[in-house]
KEKOL-835051 format. One line per field, with one value per residue (C-alpha): y, x, z. Coordinates in steps of 0.25 Angstrom, whole numbers, plus 5000, padded with zeros to 4 digits. Example, Ala and Ser with C-alpha at 12.3 -4.5 7.8 and 13.67 -1.06 7.14 Angstrom:
2
v = [4982|4996] $
u = [5049|5055] $
w = [5031|5029] $
***
This chain:
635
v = [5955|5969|5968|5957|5962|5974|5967|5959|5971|5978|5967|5965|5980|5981|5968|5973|5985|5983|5974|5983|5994|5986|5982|5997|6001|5989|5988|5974|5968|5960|5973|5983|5972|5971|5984|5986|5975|5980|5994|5989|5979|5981|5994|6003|5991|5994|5977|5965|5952|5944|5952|5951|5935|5930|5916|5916|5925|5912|5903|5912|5917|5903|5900|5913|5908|5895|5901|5908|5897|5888|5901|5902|5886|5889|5897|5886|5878|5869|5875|5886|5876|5874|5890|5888|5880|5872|5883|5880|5866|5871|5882|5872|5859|5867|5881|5877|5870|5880|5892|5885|5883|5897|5903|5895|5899|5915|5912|5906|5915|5928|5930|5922|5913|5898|5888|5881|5895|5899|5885|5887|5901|5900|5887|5897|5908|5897|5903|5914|5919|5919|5929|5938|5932|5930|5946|5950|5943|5949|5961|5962|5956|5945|5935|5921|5911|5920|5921|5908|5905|5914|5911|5895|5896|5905|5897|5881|5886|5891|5878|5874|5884|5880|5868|5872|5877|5867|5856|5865|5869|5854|5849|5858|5855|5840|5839|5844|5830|5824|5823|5823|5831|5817|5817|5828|5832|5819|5822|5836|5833|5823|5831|5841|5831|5828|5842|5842|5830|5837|5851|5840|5834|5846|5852|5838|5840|5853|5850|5838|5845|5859|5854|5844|5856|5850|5861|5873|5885|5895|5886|5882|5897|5893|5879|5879|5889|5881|5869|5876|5880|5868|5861|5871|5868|5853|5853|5861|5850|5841|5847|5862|5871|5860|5867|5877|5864|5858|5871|5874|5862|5863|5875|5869|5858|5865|5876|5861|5853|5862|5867|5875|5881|5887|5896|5901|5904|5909|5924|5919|5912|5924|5936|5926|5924|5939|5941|5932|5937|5952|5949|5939|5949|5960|5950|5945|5958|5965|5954|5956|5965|5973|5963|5954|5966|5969|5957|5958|5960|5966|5953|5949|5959|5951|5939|5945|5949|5935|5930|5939|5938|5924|5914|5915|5918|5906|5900|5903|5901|5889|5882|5888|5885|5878|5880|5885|5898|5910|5917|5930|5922|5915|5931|5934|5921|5924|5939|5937|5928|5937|5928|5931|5926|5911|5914|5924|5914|5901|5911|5916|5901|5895|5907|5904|5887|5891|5899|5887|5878|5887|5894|5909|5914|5910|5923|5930|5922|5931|5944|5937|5931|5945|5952|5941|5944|5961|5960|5950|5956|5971|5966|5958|5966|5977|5971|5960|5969|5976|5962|5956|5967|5966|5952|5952|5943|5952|5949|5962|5974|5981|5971|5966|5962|5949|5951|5938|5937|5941|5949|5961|5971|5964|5962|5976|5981|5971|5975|5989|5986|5979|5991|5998|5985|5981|5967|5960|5946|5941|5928|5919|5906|5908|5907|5914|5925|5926|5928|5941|5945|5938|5945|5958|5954|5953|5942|5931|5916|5906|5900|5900|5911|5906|5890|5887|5882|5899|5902|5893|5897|5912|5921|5930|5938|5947|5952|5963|5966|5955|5960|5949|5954|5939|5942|5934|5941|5931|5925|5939|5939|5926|5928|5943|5935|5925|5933|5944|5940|5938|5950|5958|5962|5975|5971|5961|5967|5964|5970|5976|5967|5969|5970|5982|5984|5983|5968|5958|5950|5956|5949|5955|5964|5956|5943|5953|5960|5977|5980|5987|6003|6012|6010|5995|5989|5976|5966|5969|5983|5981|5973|5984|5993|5984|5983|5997|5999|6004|6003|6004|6019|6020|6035|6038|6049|6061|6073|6082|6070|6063|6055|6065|6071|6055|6053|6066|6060|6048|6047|6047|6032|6029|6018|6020|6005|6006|6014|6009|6015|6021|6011|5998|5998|5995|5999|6000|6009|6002|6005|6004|6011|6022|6025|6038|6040|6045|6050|6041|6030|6024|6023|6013|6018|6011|6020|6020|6024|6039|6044|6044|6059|6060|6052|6058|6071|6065|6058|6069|6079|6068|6067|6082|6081|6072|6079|6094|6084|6078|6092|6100|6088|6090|6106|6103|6095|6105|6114|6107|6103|6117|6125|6135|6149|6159|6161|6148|6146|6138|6142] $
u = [5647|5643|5654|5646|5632|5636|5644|5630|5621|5629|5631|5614|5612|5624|5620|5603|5605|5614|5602|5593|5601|5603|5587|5586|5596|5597|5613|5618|5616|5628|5636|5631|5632|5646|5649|5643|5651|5664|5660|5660|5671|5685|5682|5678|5677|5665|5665|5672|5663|5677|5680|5666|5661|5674|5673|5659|5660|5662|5652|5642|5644|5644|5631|5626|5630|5624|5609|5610|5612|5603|5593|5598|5597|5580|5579|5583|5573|5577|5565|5572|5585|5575|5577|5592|5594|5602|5613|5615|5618|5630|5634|5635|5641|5649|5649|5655|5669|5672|5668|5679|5690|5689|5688|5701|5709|5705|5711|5724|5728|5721|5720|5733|5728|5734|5728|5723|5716|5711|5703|5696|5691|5688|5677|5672|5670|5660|5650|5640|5635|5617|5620|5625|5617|5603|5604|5608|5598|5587|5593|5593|5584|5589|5583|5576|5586|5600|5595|5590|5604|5612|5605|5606|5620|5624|5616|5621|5636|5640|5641|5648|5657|5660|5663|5673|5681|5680|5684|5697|5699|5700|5707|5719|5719|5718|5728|5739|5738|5740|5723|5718|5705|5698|5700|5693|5683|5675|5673|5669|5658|5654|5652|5645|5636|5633|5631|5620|5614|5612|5607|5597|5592|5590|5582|5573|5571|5565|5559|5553|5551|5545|5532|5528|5529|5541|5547|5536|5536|5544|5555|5555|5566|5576|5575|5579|5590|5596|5596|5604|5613|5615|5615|5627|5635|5632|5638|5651|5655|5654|5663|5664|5657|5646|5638|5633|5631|5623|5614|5611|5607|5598|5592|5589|5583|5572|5571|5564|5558|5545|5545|5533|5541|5551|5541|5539|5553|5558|5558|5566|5577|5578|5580|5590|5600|5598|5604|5614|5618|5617|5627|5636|5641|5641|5650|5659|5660|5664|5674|5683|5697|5704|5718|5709|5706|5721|5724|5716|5724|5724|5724|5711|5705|5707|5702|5689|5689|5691|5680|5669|5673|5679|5675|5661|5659|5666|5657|5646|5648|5654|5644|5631|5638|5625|5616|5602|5605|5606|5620|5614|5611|5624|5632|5625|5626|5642|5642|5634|5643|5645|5650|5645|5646|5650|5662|5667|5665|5671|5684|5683|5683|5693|5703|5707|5708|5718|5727|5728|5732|5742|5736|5737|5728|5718|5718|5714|5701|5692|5695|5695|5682|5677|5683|5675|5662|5663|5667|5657|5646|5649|5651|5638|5630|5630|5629|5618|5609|5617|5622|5606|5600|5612|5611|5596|5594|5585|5573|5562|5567|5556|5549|5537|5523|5519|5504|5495|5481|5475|5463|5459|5465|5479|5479|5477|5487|5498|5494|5499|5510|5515|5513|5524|5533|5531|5531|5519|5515|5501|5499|5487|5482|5471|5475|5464|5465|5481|5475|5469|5483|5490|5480|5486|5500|5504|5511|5505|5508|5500|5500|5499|5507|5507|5512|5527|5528|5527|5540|5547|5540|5539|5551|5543|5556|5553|5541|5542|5527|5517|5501|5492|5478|5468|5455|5459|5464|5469|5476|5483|5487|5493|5500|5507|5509|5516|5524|5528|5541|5547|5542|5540|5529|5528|5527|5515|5501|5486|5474|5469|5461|5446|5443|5447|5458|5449|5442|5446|5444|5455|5468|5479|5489|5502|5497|5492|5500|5499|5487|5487|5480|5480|5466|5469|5459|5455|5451|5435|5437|5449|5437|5427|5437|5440|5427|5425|5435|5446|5461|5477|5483|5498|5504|5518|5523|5533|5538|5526|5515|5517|5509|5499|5496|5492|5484|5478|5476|5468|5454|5452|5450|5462|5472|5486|5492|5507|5518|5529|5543|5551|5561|5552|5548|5532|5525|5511|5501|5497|5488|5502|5512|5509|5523|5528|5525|5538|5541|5542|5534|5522|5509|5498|5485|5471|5460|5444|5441|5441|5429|5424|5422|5435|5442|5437|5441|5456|5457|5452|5463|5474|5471|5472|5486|5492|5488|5491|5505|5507|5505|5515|5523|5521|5522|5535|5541|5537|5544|5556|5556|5553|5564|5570|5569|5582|5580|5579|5563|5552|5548] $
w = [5051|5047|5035|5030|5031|5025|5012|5011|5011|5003|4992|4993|4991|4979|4972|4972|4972|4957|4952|4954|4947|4937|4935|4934|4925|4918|4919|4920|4936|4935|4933|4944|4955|4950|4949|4963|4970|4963|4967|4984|4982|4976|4972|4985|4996|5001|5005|5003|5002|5007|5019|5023|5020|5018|5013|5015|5002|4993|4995|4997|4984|4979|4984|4978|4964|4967|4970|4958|4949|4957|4952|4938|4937|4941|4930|4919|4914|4903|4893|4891|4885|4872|4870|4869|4858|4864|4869|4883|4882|4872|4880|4892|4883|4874|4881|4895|4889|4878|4886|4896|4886|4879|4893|4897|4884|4888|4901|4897|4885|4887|4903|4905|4917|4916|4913|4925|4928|4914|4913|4927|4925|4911|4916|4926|4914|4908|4918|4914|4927|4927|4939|4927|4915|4921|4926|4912|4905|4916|4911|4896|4885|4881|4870|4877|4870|4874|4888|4890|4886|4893|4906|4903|4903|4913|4924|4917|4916|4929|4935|4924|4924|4940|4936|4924|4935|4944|4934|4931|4945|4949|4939|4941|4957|4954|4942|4952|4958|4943|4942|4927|4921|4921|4936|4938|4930|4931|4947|4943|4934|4943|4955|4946|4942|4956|4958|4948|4953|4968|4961|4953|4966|4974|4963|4963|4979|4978|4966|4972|4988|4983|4976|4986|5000|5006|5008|5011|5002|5013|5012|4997|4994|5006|5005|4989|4992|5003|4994|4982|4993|4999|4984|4980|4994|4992|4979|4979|4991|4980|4971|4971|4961|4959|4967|4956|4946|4957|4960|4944|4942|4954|4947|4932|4940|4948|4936|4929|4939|4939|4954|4957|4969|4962|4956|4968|4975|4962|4966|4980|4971|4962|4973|4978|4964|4962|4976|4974|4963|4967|4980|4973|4963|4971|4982|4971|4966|4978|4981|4970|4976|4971|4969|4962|4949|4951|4945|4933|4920|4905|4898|4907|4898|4885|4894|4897|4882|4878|4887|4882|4866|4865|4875|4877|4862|4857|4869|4863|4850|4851|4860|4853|4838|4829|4840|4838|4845|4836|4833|4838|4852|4851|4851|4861|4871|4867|4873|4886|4895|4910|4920|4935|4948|4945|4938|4948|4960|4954|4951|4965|4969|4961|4960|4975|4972|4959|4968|4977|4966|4962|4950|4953|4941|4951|4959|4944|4943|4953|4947|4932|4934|4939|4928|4919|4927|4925|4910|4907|4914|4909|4896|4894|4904|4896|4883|4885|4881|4869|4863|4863|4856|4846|4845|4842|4856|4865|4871|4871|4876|4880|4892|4887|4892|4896|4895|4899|4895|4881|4884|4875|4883|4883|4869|4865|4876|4872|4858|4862|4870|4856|4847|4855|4855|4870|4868|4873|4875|4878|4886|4887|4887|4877|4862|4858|4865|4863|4847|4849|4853|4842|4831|4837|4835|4850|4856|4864|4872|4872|4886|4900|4907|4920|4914|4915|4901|4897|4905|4895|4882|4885|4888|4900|4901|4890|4897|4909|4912|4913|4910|4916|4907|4908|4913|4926|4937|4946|4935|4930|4945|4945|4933|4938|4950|4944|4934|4944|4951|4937|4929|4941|4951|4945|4931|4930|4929|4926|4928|4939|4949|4948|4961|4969|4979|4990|4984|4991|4980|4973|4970|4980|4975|4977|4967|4955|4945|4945|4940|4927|4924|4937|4938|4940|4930|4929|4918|4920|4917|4906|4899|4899|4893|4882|4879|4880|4869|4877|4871|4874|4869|4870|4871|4869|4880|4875|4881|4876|4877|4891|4899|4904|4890|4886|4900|4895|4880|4886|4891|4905|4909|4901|4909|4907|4906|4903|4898|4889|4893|4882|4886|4884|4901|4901|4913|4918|4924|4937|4949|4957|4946|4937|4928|4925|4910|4902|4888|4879|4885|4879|4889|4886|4888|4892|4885|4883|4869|4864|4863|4847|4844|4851|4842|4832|4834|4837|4826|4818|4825|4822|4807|4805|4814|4804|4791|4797|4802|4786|4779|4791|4784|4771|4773|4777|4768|4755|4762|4765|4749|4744|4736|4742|4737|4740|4754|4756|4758|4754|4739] $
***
């Protein structure tokens, strides 16, 4: 009991703990939970997951991998197909078999495995973990159409690389009693298109039972996960491994059926994959022994080689060959493959059935697959961001600003923001007010924010600070509120409420974005400024001129708004938060106007700076071309 408690605490504190590291540093998530796993398991023995669940260890990892498909599924809608150009349908037509009969050939002939074995793990390496590619593309910046992609295939293949092993799993146990392919394999498909009618009809209840209040909102979370548990359990007594057809299809489903709900127990099905993933890797991980890398040999070297430069490559290739995706997307879709969680529990699962039908290569799978996972994982982990830029298929860098409302004062703040290349987008329901913003060359949509149709036909991940500027604030609120759980709490804004702390009037605190200024302005006031003529000022900190010579340089009821990190990180000047200023960073300012004579006399004192400046210049440069005379001076 102690044993066990301690493993779990232990794998929640690792497996957090690594992502939260990795959110820090930016290193690749996959890697450091590995890393941390490998580092208590086979490598110092702080705990072993067998010893302490014993053959619970198994099916609750597979249920794990279930809820995280089920949740990948939820985040496929089929409006983002018409992105792809047609790529996922290949890569699942044409992508699954010939990924499978590469992948058998590299078993065979490089890693040396026979035959039966080769076929079976090479229809498990069809899978692309999302609990490794959804992480990475978080991660890096990766281009709409790639990731689209990437994400599509990773969550749609999984069950089909299950089944890939199961076809060739029963067909070598049913051919020792004299059974033929044509025996099997139409059973098979059956029993998964069984399982795909059951994830269909679950979705359809919930769909159908959410919206009408038979089940109540507190029981909406536990009843949906109790039913893709039930769902997975259900299926793989069918016919084993279904159960993750039947879940992802489950998932797609709801992701189109347009349940309100959903919306709402988002944040609950999200904490829950990102704990399943952090404790299953971590588990899996810390599970591998010692005997099992022993058994590892040189020429698997070659075979991971052959894996990451010839079969998903010819994959890709081959599958997206006259397709509409361009050849700088195709390169890259033929670099980024990691395998995750999937592939290692499938091998776990089927290495132990091979040794019982005699095949002894079977006790190689669990540390092949594993060796599969690291080199894929280390290899494009570190790269993803490397091969994008290279291939010219990166999003924006530097996270830009989702501003929504074009009023004056958004306009001329987003018009600064661009001048210093932070990309800016203005929102609005009004095209003639999004003209004023177009005539000043800054980029605007036409639309509601808050309408669905906009998470289809806007990419919102390239934005990491949302600015809600209308002259409504109930509906700035509403629109921070809304937006908050996927940008993040602390990175939506607008401005300050115009009642005080103590109005009981106001909005409460915990359905508003930060309010913006220390001084916690609101849209009243921002109005009286604009009229009064007041303007954006940007200073550029160094080493001699920091951030108390600007405050200095200012007049007095200048605001500080934000300040631009020299590494592209944008962060505002709040009534909660005030940033430490560094050099190097770029501080937008919110100032009255200088006063005329004062202006003047700068103006005056800048131009005689720059003509003292261009003759020091031209001083210098006749002396530099002078002749020189026998001492070696200036004649």
């Amino acid at each position: 009991m102690e044993e066990q408690a301690l493993v779990i605490a232990l794998v929640g504190v690792l497996g957090i703990g690594a992502q939260w590291v990795a959110w820090r540093t930016g290193w690749p998530t996959i890697v450091l939970m590995m890393v941390a796993g490998f580092a208590v398991g086979p490598v110092f023995g702080i705990m072993d997951p067998h010893h302490a669940f014993g053959e619970l260890l198994e099916p609750a990892v597979a249920i794990g991998v279930a809820l995280i498909l089920f949740e990948g599924g939820l985040s496929l809608n089929f409006k983002e197909l018409k992105k792809t150009g047609g790529a996922v349908w290949r890569l699942v037509v044409l992508g699954v078999p010939i990924a499978w009969f590469a992948g058998s050939l590299a078993c065979y002939y490089i890693a040396g495995l026979v035959w039966p074995v080769s076929i079976l793990f090479a229809g498990i390496l069809v899978v692309t973990g999302p609990t490794v590619v959804l992480p990475l593309l978080r991660q890096s910046s990766v281009a709409q159409r790639p990731a689209a992609i990437l994400k599509w295939e990773a969550i749609v293949n999984d069950p089909f690389g299950a089944m890939c092993a199961v076809i060739a799993y029963e067909y070598f146990r049913a051919s020792a009693s004299g059974a033929t392919i044509f025996d099997v394999v139409p059973q098979l498909v059956f029993a998964a298109i069984a399982a795909a009618v059951l994830g269909y009809a679950a979705a359809w209840v919930i769909a159908w039972s959410f919206p009408r209040g038979m089940v109540p909102e507190y029981l909406k979370a536990p009843v949906l996960l109790v039913v893709v548990v039930a769902l997975f359990v259900a299926s793989n007594t069918i016919q084993q491994e279904t159960g993750l057809v039947a879940v992802t299809i489950m998932g797609i489903a709801l992701a189109n059926m347009k349940v309100d709900s959903l919306r709402d127990i988002h944040p609950f099905k999200q904490n829950i994959a990102v704990i399943m993933v952090s404790g299953i890797f971590v588990l899996l991980s810390a599970s591998l022994e010692r005997e099992s890398l022993a058994l590892l040999e040189w020429r698997f070297v070659l075979f991971l080689l052959a894996i990451l430069f010839l079969v998903r490559p010819a994959t890709i290739l081959l599958s997206l060959a006259f397709s509409k995706v361009p050849w700088n997307e195709r390169l890259f879709l033929a670099w980024i493959a990691p395998r995750g969680i999937v592939a290692v529990a499938i091998s776990g699962l089927f290495a132990l059935r091979l040794s019982d039908l005699g095949y002894g290569d079977g006790s190689i799978l669990i540390s092949l697959s594993f060796a599969v996972v690291v080199a894929t994982i280390v290899a494009h982990g570190f790269t993803v961001g490397i091969v994008s830029r290279w291939l010219k298929v990166t999003g924006s860098t530097t996270p830009g600003i989702l501003m929504v409302g074009a009023t004056p004062w958004s306009i001329a703040l987003a018009k600064e923001m661009s001048d210093i290349e932070v990309p800016v987008l203005i929102a609005d329901t009004s095209w003639w007010r999004l003209s004023k913003a177009r005539q000043q060359g800054v980029q605007t949509y036409h639309g509601e924010i808050l309408a669905e149709s906009t998470e289809h036909s806007l990419d919102l991940s390239q934005f990491g600070v949302l600015v809600a500027a209308t002259e409504n604030e109930a509906y700035n609120a509403l629109v921070c509120n809304e937006f908050a759980p996927e940008i993040g709490r602390d990175a939506v804004y607008q401005l300050g409420e115009a009642g005080g702390h103590d109005d009981p009037r106001a909005l409460p605190p915990s359905i508003r974005g930060r309010s913006l200024f220390e001084s916690g302005v609101d849209m009243d006031e921002i109005y009286r400024r604009q009229q009064q003529g007041w303007e954006f000022r940007k200073t550029r900190l160094s080493e001699r001129f920091g951030f108390e010579e600007a405050q200095a340089a200012l007049p007095a009821d200048a605001d500080f708004l934000l300040l631009v990190r020299k590494g592209g990180g944008i962060r505002f000047f709040t009534h909660a938060t005030r940033p430490t200023p560094a050099a190097g960073d770029t501080v937008i300012s919110y100032s009255p106007p200088e006063d005329p004579v004062t202006e003047k006399v700068q103006a005056k004192k800048e131009k005689r700076a720059k003509i003292q400046a261009k003759a020091d210049a031209e001083t210098g440069a006749n002396q530099a071309g002078a002749p020189e005379g026998p001492m070696g001076e200036a004649t």
